[in-house]
N, C-alpha and C positions, 0 to 999 in steps of 0.2 A: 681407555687403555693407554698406558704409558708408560715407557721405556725407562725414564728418567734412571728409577733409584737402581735395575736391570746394569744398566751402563756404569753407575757409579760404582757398584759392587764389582764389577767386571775392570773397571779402571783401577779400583782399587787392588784387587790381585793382579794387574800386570806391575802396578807400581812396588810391589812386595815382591814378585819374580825378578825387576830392574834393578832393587837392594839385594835380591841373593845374587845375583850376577853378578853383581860388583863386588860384593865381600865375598863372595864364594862359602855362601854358607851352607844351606840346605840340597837343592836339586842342582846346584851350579859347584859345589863343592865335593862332589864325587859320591851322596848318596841318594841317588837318584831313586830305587829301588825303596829303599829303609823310606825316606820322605816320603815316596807318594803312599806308602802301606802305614806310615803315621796317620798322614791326613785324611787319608780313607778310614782307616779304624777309629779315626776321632767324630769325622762327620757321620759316619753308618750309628756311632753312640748316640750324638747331638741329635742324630735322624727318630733313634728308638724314643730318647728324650720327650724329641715332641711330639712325637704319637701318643705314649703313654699323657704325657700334659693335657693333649687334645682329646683324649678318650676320657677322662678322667674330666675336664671338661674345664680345666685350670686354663691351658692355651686356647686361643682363638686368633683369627686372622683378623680381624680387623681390615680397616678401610682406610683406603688413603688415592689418591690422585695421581701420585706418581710411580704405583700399580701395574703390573700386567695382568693381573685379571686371571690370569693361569696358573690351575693346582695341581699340585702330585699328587696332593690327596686332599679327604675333608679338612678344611682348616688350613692346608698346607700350600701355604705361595711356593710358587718358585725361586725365589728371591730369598726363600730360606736355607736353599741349596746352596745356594753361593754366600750367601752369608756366613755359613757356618764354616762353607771353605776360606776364607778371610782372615774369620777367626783361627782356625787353624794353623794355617797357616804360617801369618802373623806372629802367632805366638809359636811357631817354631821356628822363623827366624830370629825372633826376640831372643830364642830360649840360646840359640845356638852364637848368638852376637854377641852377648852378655858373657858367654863364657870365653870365648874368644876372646874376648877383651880382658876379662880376668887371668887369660891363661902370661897373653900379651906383657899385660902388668907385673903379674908375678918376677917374670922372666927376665924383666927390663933391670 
């Protein structure tokens, strides 16, 4: 059992929380609400996702070393949970950075 990739995905969304902080995009940018009901609604999808994938018999866990070993369900690491929040995430700061910046430009 091991932590490893657990931590990385976990450092990885603080390091995505310490860019909305600083550009005040998402949760740091006054939609604290709307953000966390995006990324929930996005990960609860990605969740159906791979259920269906996993039942269906297309997903699989697979094996790796740097592993916790621990499921939510058949097939399903933990590690997919957070994963999916990253992604999420991620790509709604991306979504909301890009436009900022466009708006920015426009304007200049």
């Amino acid at each position: 059992m091991s932590f490893l990739y657990l931590v990385a995905l976990v450092t990885s969304l603080v390091g995505i929380g310490l860019l909305d902080f600083r550009h005040k995009l998402a949760f740091f940018g006054g939609a604290i609400l709307r953000s966390a009901a995006i990324i929930a609604v996005s990960v609860v999808f990605f969740l159906v996702w791979d259920v269906v994938g996993i039942a269906t018999g297309v997903f699989f866990r697979g094996s790796g070393p740097w592993m916790t070993g621990v499921l939510l369900g058949p097939e399903l690491p933990l590690e997919e949970l957070f994963f999916l929040m990253v992604l999420t995430y991620s790509t709604l700061v991306s979504y909301l950075w890009a436009t900022k910046a466009l708006e920015a430009r426009r304007s200049a």
